[in-house]
C-alpha positions as CSV (number, residue, x, y, z in Angstrom):
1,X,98.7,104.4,87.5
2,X,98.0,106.1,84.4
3,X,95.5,108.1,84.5
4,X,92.7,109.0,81.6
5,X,93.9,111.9,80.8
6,X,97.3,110.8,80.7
7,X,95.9,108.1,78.4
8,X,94.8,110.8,75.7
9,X,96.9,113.1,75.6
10,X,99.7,113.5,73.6
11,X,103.1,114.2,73.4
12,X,104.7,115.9,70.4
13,X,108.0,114.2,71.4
14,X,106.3,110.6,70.6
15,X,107.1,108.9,67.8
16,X,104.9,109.6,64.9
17,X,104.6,105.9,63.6
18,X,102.2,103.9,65.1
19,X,104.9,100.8,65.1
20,X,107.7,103.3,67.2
21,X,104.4,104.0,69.7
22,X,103.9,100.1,69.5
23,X,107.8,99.4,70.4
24,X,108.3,102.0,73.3
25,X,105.8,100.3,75.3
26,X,107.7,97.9,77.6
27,X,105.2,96.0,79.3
28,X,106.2,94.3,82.7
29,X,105.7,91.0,82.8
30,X,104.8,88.5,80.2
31,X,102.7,85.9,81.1
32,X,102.6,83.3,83.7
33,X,103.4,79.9,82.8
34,X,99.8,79.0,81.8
35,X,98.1,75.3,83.1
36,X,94.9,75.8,81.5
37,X,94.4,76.2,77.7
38,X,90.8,76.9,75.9
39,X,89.5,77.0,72.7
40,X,86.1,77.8,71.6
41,X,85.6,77.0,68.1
42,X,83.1,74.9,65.6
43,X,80.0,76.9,65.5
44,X,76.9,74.3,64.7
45,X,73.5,75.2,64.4
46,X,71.2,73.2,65.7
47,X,66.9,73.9,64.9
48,X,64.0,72.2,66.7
49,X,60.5,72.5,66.6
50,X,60.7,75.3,69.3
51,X,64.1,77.2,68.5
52,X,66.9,78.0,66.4
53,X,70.2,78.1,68.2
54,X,73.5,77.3,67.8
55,X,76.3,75.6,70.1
56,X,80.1,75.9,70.0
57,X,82.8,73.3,70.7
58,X,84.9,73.9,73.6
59,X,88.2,72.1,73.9
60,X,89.9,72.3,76.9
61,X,93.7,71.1,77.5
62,X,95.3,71.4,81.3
63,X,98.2,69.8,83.3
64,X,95.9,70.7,86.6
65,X,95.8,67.9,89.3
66,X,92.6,68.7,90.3
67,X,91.2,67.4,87.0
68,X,90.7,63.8,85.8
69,X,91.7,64.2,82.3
70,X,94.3,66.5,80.4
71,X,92.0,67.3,78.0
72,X,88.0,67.7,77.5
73,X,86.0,68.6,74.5
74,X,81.9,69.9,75.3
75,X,79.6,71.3,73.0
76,X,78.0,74.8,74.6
77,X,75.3,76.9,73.9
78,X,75.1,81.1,74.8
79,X,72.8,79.8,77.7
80,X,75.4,78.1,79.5
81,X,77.7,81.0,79.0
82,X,75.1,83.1,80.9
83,X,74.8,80.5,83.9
84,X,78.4,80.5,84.0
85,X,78.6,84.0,84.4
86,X,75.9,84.7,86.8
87,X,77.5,81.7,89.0
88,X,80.4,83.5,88.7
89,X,79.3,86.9,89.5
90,X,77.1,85.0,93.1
91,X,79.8,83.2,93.6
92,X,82.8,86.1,93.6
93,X,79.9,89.4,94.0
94,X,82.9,92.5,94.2
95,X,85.4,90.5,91.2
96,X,85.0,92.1,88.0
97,X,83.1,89.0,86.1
98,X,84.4,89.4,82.2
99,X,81.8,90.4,79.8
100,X,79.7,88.4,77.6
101,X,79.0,89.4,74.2
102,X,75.4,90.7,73.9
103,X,73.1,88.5,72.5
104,X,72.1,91.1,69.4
105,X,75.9,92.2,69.7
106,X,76.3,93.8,66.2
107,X,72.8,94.8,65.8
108,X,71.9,96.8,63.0
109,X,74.6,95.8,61.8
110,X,74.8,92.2,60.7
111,X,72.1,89.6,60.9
112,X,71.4,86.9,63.4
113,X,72.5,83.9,62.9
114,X,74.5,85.0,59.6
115,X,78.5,84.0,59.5
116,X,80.0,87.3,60.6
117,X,77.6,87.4,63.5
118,X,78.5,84.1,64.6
119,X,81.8,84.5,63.5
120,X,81.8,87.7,65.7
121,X,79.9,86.1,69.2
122,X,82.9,83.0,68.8
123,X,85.5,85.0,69.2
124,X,84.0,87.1,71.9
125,X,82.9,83.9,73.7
126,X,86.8,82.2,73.1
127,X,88.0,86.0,75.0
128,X,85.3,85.5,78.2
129,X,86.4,81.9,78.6
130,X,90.3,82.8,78.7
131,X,90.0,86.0,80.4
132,X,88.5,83.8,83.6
133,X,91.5,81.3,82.8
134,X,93.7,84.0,83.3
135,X,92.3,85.3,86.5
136,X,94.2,83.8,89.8
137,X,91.1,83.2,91.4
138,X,87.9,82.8,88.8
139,X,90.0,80.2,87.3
140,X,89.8,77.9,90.2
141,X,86.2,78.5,90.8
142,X,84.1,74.8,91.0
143,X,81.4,75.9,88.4
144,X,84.0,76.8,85.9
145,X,85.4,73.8,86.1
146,X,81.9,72.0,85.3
147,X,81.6,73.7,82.3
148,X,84.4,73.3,80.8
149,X,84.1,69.2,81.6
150,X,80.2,67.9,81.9
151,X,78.4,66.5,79.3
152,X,75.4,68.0,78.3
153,X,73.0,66.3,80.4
154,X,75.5,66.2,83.5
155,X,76.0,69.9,83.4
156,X,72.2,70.4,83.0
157,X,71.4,68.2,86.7
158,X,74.2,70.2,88.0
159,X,72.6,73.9,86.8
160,X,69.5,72.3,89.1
161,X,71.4,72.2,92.2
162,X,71.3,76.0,92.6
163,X,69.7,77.9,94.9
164,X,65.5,77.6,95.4
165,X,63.3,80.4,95.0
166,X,63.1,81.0,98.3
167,X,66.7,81.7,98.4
168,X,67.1,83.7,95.3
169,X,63.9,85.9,96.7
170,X,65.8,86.7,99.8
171,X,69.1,87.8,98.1
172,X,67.2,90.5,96.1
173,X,65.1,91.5,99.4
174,X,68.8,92.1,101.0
175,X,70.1,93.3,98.0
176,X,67.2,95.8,97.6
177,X,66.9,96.6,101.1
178,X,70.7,97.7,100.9
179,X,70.8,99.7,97.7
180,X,67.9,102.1,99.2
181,X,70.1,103.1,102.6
182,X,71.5,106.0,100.8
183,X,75.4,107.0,100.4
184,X,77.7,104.7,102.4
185,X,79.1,106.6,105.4
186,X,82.1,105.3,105.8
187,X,83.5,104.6,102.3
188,X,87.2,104.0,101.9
189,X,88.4,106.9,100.0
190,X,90.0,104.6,97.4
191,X,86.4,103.4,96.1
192,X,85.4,106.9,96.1
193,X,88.4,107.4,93.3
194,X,87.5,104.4,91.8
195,X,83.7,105.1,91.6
196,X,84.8,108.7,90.5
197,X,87.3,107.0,87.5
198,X,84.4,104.9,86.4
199,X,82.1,107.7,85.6
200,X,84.1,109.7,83.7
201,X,85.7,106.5,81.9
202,X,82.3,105.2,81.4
203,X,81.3,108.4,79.9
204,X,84.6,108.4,77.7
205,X,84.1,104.9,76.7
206,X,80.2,105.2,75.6
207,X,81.3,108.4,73.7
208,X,84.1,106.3,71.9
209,X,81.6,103.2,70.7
210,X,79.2,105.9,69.7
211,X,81.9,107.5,67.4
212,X,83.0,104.4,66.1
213,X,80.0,102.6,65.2
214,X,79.3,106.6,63.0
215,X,82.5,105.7,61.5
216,X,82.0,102.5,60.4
217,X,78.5,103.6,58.8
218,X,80.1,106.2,56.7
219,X,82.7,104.3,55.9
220,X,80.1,101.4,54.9
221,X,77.8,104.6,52.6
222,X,81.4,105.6,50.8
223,X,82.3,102.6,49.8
224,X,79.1,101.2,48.5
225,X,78.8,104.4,46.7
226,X,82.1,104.1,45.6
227,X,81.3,100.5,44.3
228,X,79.3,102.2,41.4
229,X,82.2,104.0,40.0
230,X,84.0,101.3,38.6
231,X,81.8,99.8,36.4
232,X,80.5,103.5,35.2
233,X,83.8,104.1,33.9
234,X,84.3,100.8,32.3
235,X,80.9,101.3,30.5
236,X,81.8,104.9,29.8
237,X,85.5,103.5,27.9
238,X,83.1,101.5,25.5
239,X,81.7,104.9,24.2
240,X,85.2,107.0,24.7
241,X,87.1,105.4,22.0
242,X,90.2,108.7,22.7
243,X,90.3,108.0,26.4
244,X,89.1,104.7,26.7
245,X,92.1,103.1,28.4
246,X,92.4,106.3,30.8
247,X,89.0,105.3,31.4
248,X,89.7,101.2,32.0
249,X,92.6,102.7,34.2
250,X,90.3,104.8,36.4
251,X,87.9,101.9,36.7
252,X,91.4,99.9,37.8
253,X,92.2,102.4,40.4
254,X,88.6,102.7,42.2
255,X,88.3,98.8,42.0
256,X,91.8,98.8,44.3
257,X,90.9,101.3,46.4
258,X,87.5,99.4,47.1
259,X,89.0,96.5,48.1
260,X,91.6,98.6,50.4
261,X,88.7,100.1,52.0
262,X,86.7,96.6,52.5
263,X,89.8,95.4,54.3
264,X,89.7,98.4,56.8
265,X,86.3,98.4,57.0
266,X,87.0,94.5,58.4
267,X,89.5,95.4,60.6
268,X,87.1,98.4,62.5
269,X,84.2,95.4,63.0
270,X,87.1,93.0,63.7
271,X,89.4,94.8,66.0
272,X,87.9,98.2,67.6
273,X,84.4,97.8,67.7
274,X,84.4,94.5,69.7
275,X,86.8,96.2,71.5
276,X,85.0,99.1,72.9
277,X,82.0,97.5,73.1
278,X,83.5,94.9,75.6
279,X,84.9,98.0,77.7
280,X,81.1,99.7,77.4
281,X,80.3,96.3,79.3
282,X,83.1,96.1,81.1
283,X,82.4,99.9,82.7
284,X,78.9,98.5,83.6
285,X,80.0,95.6,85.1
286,X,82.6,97.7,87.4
287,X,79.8,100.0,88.4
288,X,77.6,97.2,89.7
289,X,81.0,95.4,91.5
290,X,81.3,99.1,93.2
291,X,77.4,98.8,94.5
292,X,78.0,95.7,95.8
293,X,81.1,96.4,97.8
294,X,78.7,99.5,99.4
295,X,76.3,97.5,100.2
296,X,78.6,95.3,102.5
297,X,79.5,97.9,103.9
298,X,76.2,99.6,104.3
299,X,75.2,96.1,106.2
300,X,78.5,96.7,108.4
301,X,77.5,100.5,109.3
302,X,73.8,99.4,109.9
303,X,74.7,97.1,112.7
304,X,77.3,99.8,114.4
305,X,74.6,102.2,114.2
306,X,72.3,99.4,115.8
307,X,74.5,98.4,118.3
308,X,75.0,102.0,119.6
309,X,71.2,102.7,120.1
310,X,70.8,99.1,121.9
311,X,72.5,98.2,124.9
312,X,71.0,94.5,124.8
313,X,71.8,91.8,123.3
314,X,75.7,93.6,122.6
315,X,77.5,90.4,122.6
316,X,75.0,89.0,119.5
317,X,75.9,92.6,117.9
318,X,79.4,92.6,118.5
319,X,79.9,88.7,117.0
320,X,77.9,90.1,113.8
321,X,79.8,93.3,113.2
322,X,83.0,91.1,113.6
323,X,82.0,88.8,110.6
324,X,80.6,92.0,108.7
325,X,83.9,93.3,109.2
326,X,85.9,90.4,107.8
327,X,83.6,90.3,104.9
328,X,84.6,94.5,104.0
329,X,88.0,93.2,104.7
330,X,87.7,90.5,102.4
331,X,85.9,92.1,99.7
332,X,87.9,95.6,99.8
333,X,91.2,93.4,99.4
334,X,89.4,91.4,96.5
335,X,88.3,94.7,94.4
336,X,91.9,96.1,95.4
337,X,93.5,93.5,93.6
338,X,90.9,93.2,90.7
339,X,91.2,96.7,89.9
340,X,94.7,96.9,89.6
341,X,94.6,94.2,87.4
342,X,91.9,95.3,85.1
343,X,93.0,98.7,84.9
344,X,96.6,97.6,83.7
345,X,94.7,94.9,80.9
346,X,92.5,97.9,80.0
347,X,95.1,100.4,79.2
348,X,97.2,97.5,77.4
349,X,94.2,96.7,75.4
350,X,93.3,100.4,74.7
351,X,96.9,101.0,73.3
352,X,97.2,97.6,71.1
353,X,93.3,98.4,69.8
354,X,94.0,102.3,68.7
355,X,97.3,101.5,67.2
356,X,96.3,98.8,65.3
357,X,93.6,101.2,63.8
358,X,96.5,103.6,63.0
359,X,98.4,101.2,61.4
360,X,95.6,100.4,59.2
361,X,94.8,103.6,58.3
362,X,98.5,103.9,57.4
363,X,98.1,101.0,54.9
364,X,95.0,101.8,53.5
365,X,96.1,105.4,52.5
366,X,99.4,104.3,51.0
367,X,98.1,101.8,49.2
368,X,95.7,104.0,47.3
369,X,98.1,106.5,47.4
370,X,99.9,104.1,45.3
371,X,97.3,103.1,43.1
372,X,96.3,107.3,41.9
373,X,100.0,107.6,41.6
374,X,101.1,104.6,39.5
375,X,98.1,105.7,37.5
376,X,99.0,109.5,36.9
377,X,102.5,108.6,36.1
378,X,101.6,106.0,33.3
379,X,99.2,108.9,31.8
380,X,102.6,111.3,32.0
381,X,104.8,108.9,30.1
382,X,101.6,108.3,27.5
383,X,101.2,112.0,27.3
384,X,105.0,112.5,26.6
385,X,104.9,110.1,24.2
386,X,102.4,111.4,22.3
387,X,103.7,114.7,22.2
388,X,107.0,112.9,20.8
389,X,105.7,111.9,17.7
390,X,103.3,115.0,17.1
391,X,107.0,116.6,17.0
392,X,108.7,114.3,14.5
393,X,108.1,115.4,10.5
């Protein structure tokens, strides 16, 4: 596997365009012959006397057997994108559970409810409901199903059939009563890499949205400063009579180059902050997978260490520490798999996100690169001209 510092560093034998980088990378497989296609799309809002919220239409086409229709169309709200999630997550506790966007994703940034932020939270919703259709096992999970089927009110009786209080309560009391057992003993030294990876990418990966989201703010200040310009140089040719189409030209020029800069200012809140964000999640989500996978096996090494100080009641030990043991097995094997997985979408998604910002940062300087240029050279043929016939008699 790559590693991260593989990842950043660089090569002076690469290829210097972004589309060469984009071409050498040969990836393994394409995808599996897909059964199951979503679509999240529609946004409608929806305001009550209590709240404001809005629900997207999700379209669902499959040739799977184990559905009674080849094609289903629900409306959805973010709620039931939460319960999906946190069915998934008890359901599958050491898979690595896609992200959900945030619910104040781009705060700061854009307002609620406006058409970029729900334009935004679609898209990011559309990613967390294929990325589970793409996953060999989340995909067939019963609860996933339901919510890609049931009508409102059906999957609303069927979010009551959950676990009581009573339940719930005791999960946390175990979960709790695990986390505060201290460092497992008898970690795999896999995890230990993987935990290890995850801090340091989780660092990296902060570091990045941090940088990003600066980025995107001074690239937001420069160009509405750069806004003004135009229209001071089209007032300023009114008064210039000498220079005045020099002046219009100028004006011509920054107008381009704002609209260059307002497409790549689209494609950083498009492309790589959504991005990074999802892996800032995504590095959070990992972290808590890791805790639960130690505190299996914290409940495994708690009952060895029981059994050794009691002689009675071994055979009740020994039938526990059996199951405990099939559950490490089963959930080390699980997290294997996942990671390997992950880590190979990650990297994919790392190299198609930075060299699509390469590429257009490529476009937007040649295009005003173009614009100055065509500029100066129309004032060098206007300048040679006019020297022309200040030479004639």
């Amino acid at each position: 596997d790559t590693s991260l510092a593989e990842v950043n560093s660089f090569s002076p034998s690469m290829p210097i365009s972004p589309s060469s980088m984009l071409n050498q990378y040969k990836f393994e497989d394409g995808p599996e012959l897909r059964d199951l296609f979503i679509t999240v799309d529609d946004p409608e809002s929806h305001i009550t006397a209590i709240e404001t919220f809005i629900t997207y239409r999700v379209v669902t086409k499959t040739s799977r057997g184990e559905f009674d229709s080849s094609e289903y169309e629900v409306r959805r709200r973010y709620q039931d994108f939460l319960w999906l999630k946190s069915k998934l997550e008890e359901a599958h506790p050491t898979l690595i559970i896609p992200p959900l966007p945030e619910k104040f994703i781009m705060k700061g940034m854009v307002e609620r409810f406006s058409d970029e932020f729900i334009e935004t939270r679609k898209k990011a919703l559309h990613k967390f409901l294929n990325r589970i259709a793409d996953h060999p096992t989340l995909t067939f999970n019963e609860d996933f199903k339901v919510f890609l089927t049931a009508q409102a009110w059906e999957l609303s009786s069927h979010k009551k059939q959950g676990p009581g209080l009573l339940s719930r309560m005791g999960q946390t009391v175990r979960a709790v009563a695990s986390s505060v057992r201290g460092a497992v003993k008898n970690r795999p030294g896999m995890f230990t890499e993987i935990n290890d990876y995850m801090e340091t990418f989780s660092q990296k990966i902060n570091l990045l949205d941090k940088i990003a989201h600066r980025i995107y703010k001074e690239e937001r200040d420069y160009f509405n400063e750069m806004k003004e310009y135009g229209p001071i140089h089209t007032l300023w040719s009114a008064s210039e009579e000498d220079i005045a189409d020099s002046l219009k030209g100028i004006a011509s020029c920054i107008d381009r180059c704002c609209k260059a800069t307002e497409k790549r200012m689209a494609g950083l809140s498009e492309n790589l902050l959504p991005i990074l964000h999802e892996y800032v999640l995504y590095s959070e989500i990992l972290m808590g997978v890791l805790k639960r996978r130690d505190q299996i096996q914290g409940e495994l090494d708690s009952k060895v260490d029981a059994l050794a100080n009691r002689k009675t009641e071994k055979d009740m030990f020994s039938e526990e520490i059996g199951k405990l043991e099939d559950k490490v097995e089963r959930a080390n094997n699980a997290l294997k798999a996942d990671w390997d997985r992950w880590k190979q979408n990650m990297q994919c998604d790392m190299r198609s996100t930075f060299t699509n910002v390469a590429e257009n940062n490529l476009r937007f300087y040649e295009e005003c690169l173009a614009t100055w240029e065509s500029f100066l050279a129309s004032q060098t043929v206007d300048l040679h001209v006019e020297e022309d016939a200040e030479d004639r008699p």
